[in-house]
N, CA, C and O atoms as CSV, one atom per row, in Angstrom:
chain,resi,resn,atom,element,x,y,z
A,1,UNK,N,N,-13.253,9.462,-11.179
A,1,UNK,CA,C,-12.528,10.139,-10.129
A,1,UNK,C,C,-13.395,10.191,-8.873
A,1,UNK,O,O,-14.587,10.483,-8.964
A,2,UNK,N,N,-12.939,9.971,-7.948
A,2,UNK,CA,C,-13.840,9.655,-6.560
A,2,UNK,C,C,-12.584,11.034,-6.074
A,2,UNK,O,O,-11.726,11.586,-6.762
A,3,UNK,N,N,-13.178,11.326,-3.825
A,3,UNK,CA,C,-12.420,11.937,-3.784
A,3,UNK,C,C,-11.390,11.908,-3.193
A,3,UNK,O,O,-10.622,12.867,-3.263
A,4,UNK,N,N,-11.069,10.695,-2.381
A,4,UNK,CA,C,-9.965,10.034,-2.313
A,4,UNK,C,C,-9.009,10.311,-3.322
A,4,UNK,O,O,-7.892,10.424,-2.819
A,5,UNK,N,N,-9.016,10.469,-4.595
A,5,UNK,CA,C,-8.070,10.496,-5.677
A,5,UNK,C,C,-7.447,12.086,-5.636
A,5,UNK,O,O,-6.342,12.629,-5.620
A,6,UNK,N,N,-8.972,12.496,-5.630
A,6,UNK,CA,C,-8.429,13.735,-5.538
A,6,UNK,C,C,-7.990,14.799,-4.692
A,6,UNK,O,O,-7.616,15.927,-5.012
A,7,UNK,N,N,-8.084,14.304,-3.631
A,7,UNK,CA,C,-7.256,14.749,-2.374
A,7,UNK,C,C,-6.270,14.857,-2.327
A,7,UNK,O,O,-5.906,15.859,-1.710
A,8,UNK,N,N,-5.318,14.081,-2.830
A,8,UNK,CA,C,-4.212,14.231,-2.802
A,8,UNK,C,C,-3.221,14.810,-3.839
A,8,UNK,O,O,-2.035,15.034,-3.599
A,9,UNK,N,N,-3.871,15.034,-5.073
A,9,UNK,CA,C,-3.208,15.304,-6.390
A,9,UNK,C,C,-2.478,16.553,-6.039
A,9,UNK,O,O,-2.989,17.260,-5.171
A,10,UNK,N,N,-1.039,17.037,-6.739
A,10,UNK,CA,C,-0.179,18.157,-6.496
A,10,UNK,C,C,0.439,18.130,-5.165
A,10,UNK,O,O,0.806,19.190,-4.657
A,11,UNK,N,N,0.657,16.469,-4.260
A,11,UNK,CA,C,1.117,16.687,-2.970
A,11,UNK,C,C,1.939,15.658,-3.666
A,11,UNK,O,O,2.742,15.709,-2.734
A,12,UNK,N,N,2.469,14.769,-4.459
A,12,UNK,CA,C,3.760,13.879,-5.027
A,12,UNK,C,C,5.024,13.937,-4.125
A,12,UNK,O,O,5.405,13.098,-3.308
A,13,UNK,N,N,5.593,15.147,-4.473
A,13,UNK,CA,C,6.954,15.130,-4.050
A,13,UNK,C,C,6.991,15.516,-2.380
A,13,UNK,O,O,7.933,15.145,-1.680
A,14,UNK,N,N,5.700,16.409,-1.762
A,14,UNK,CA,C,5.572,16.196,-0.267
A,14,UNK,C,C,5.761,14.647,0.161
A,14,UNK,O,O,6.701,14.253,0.852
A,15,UNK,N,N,4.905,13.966,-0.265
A,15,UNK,CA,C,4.263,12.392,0.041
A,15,UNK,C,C,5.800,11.474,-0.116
A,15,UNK,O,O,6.264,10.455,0.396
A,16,UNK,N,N,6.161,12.292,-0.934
A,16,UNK,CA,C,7.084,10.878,-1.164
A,16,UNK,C,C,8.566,11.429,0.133
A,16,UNK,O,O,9.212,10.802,0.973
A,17,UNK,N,N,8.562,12.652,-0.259
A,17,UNK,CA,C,10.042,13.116,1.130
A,17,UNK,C,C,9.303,12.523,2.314
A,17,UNK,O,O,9.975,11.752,3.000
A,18,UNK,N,N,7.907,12.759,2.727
A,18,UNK,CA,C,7.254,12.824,4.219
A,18,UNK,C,C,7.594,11.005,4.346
A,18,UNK,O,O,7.689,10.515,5.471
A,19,UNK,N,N,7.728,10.271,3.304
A,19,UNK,CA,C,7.882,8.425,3.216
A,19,UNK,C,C,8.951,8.497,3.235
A,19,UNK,O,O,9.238,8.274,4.411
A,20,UNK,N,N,9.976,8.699,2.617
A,20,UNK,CA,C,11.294,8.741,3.145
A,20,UNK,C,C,11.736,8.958,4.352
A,20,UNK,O,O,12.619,8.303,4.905
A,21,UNK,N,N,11.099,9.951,4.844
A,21,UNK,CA,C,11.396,10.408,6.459
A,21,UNK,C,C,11.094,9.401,7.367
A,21,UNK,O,O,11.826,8.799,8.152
A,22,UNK,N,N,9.857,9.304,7.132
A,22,UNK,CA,C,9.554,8.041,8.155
A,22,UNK,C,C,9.827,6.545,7.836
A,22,UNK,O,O,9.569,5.548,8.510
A,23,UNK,N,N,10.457,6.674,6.543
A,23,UNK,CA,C,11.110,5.259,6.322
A,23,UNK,C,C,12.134,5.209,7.464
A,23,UNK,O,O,12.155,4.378,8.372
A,24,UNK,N,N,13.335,6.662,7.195
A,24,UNK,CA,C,14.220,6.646,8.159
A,24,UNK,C,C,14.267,6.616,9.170
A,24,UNK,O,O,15.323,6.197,9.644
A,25,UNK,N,N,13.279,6.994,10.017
A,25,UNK,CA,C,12.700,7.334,11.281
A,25,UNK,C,C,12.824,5.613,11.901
A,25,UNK,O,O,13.667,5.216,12.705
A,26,UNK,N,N,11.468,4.599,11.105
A,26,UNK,CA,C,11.185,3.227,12.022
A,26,UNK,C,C,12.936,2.475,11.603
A,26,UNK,O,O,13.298,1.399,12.079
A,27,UNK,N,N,13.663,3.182,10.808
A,27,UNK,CA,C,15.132,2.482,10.821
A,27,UNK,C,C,15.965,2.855,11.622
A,27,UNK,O,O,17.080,2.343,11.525
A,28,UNK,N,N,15.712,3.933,12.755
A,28,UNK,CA,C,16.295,4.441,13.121
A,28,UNK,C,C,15.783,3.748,14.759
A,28,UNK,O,O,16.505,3.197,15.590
A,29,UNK,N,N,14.415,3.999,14.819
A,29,UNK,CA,C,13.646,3.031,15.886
A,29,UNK,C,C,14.281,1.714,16.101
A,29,UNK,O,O,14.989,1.533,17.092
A,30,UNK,N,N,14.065,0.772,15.222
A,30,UNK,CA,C,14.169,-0.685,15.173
A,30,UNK,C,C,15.606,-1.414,15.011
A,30,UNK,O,O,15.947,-2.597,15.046
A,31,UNK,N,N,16.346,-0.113,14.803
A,31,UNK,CA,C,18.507,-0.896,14.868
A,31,UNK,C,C,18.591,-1.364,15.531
A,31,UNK,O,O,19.107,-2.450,15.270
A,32,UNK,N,N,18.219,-1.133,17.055
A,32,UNK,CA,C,18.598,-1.562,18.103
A,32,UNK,C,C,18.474,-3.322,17.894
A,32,UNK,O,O,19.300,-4.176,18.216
A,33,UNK,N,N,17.035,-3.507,17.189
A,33,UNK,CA,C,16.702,-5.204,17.442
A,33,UNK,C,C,17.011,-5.489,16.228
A,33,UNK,O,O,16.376,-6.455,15.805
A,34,UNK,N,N,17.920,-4.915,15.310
A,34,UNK,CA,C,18.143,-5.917,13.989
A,34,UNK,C,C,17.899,-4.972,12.610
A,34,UNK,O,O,16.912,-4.241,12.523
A,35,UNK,N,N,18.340,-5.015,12.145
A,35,UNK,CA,C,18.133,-3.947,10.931
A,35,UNK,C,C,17.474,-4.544,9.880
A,35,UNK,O,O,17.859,-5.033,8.818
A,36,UNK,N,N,16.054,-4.354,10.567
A,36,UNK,CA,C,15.106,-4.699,9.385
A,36,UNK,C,C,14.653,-3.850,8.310
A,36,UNK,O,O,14.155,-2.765,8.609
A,37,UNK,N,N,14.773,-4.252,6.890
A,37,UNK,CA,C,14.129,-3.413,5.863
A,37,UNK,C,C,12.691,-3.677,5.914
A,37,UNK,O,O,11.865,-2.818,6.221
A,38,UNK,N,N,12.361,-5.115,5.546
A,38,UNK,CA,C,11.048,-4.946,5.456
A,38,UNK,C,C,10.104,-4.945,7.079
A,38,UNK,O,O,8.938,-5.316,6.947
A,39,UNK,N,N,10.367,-4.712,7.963
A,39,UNK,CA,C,9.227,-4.153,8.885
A,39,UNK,C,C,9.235,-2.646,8.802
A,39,UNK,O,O,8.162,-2.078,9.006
A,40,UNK,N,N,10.412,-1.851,8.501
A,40,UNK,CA,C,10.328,-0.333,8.313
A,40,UNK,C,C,9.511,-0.066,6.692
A,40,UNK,O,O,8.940,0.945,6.283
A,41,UNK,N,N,9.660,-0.985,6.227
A,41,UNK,CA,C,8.752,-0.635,4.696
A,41,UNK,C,C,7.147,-0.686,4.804
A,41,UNK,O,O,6.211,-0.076,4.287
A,42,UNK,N,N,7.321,-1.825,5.829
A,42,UNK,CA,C,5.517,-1.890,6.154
A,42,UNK,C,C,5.155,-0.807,7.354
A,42,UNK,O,O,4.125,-0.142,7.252
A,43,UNK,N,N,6.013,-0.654,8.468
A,43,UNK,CA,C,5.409,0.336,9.104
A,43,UNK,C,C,5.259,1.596,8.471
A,43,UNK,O,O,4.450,2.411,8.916
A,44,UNK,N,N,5.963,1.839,7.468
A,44,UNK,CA,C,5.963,3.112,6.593
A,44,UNK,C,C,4.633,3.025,6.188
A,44,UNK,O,O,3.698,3.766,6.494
A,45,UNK,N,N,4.648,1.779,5.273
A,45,UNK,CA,C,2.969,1.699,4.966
A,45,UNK,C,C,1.838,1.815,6.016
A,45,UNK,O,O,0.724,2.067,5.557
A,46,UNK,N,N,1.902,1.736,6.745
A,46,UNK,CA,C,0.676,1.711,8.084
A,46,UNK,C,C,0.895,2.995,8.034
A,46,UNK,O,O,0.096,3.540,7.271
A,47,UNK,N,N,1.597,3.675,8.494
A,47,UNK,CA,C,1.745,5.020,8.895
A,47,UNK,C,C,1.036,6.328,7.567
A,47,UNK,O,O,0.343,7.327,7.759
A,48,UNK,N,N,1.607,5.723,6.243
A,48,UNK,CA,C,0.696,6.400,4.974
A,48,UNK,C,C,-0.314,6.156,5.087
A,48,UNK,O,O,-1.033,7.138,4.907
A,49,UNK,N,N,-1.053,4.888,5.416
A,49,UNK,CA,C,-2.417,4.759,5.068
A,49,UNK,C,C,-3.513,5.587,6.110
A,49,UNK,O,O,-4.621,6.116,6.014
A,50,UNK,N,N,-2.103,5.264,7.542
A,50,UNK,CA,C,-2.925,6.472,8.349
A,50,UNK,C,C,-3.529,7.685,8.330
A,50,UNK,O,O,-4.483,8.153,8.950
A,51,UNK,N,N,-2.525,8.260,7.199
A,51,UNK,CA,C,-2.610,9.676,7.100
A,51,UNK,C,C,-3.482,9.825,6.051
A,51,UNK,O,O,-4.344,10.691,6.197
A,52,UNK,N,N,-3.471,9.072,4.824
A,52,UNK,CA,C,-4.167,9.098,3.935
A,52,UNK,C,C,-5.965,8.960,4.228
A,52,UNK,O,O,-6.834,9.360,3.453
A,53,UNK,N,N,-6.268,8.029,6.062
A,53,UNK,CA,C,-7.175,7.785,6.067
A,53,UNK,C,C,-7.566,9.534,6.853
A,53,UNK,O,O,-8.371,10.196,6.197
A,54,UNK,N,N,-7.147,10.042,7.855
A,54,UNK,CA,C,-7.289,10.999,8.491
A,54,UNK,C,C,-7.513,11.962,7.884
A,54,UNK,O,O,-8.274,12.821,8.329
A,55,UNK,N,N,-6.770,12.097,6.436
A,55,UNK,CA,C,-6.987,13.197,5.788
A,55,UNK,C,C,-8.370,13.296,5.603
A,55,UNK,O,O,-9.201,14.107,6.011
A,56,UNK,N,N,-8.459,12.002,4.695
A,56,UNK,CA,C,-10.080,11.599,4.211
A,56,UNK,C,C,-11.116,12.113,5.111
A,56,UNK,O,O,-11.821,13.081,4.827
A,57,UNK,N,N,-11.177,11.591,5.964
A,57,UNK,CA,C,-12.081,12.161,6.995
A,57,UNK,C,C,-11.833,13.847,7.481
A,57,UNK,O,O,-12.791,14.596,7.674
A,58,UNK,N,N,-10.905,14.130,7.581
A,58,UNK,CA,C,-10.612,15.434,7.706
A,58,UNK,C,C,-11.383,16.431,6.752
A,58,UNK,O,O,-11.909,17.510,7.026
A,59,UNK,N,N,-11.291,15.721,5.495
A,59,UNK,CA,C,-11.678,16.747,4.292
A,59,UNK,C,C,-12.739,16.330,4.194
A,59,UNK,O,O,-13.424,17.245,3.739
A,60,UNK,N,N,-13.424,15.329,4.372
A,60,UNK,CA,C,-15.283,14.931,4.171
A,60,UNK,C,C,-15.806,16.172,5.480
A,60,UNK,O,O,-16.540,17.129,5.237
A,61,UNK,N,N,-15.312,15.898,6.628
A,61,UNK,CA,C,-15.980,17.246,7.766
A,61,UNK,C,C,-15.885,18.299,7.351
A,61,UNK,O,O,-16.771,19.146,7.469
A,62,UNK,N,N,-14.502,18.529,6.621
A,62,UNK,CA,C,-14.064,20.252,6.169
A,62,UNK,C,C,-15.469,20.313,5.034
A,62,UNK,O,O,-16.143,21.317,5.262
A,63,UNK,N,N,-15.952,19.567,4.037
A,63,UNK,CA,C,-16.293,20.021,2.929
A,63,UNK,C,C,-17.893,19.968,3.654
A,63,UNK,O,O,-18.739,20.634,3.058
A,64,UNK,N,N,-18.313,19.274,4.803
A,64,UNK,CA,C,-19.700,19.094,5.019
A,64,UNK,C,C,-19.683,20.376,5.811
A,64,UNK,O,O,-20.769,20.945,5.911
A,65,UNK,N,N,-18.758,20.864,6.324
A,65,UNK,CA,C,-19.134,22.083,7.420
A,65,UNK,C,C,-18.964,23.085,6.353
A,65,UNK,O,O,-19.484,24.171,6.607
A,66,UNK,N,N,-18.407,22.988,5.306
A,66,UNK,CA,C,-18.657,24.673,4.256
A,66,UNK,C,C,-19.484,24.441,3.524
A,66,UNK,O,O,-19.902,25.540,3.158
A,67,UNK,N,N,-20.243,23.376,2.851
A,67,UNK,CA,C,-21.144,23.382,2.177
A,67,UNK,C,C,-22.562,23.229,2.867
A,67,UNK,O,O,-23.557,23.350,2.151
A,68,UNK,N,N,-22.714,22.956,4.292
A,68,UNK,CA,C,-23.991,23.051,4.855
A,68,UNK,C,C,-24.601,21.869,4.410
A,68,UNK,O,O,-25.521,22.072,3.618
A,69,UNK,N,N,-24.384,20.777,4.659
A,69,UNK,CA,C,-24.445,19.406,3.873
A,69,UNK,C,C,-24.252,18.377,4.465
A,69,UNK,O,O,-23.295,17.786,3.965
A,70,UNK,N,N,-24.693,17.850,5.305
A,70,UNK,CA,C,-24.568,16.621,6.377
A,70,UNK,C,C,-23.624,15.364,5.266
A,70,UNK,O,O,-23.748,14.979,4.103
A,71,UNK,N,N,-22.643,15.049,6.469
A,71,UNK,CA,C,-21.594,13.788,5.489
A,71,UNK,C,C,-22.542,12.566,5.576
A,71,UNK,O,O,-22.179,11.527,5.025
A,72,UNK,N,N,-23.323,12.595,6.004
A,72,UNK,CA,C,-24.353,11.201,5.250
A,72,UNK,C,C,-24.710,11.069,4.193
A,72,UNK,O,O,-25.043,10.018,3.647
A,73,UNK,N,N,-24.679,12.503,3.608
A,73,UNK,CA,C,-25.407,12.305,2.102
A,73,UNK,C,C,-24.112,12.184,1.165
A,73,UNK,O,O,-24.213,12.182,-0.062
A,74,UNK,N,N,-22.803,12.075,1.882
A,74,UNK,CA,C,-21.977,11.973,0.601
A,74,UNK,C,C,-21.500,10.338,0.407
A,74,UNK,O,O,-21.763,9.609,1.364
A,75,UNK,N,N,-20.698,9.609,-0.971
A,75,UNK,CA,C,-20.635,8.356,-1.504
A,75,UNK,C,C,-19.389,8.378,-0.278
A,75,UNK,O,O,-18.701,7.377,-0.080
């Protein structure tokens, strides 16, 4: 278990409505030029990985500023 994994555990059914939403969202964007499935499936994906990366970093600062622990020393 790294903590990437565990960052996210008990957020499932958030993660998956918050992907739905923004599935609907770039389908809602992109009608105008053609009703694409798969560019709204991949921008969906860009957009998760975004968040997934922000979090990451979010929670490496959160955990180095309460533990008094410079994020260099973590994997």
């Amino acid at each position: 278990m790294n903590f990437d994994d565990v960052m996210l555990y008990g957020l499932d059914w958030e993660l998956f409505i918050w992907d739905v939403i923004i599935f609907q969202l770039w389908q809602m964007v992109i009608a105008d030029y053609g009703d694409s499935v798969a560019i709204s499936i991949f921008l969906t994906y860009m957009c998760d990985k975004i968040i997934i990366i922000a979090r990451s970093i979010a929670g490496e600062k959160n955990l180095s500023r309460r533990s008094v622990i410079d994020n260099k020393f973590f994997i």
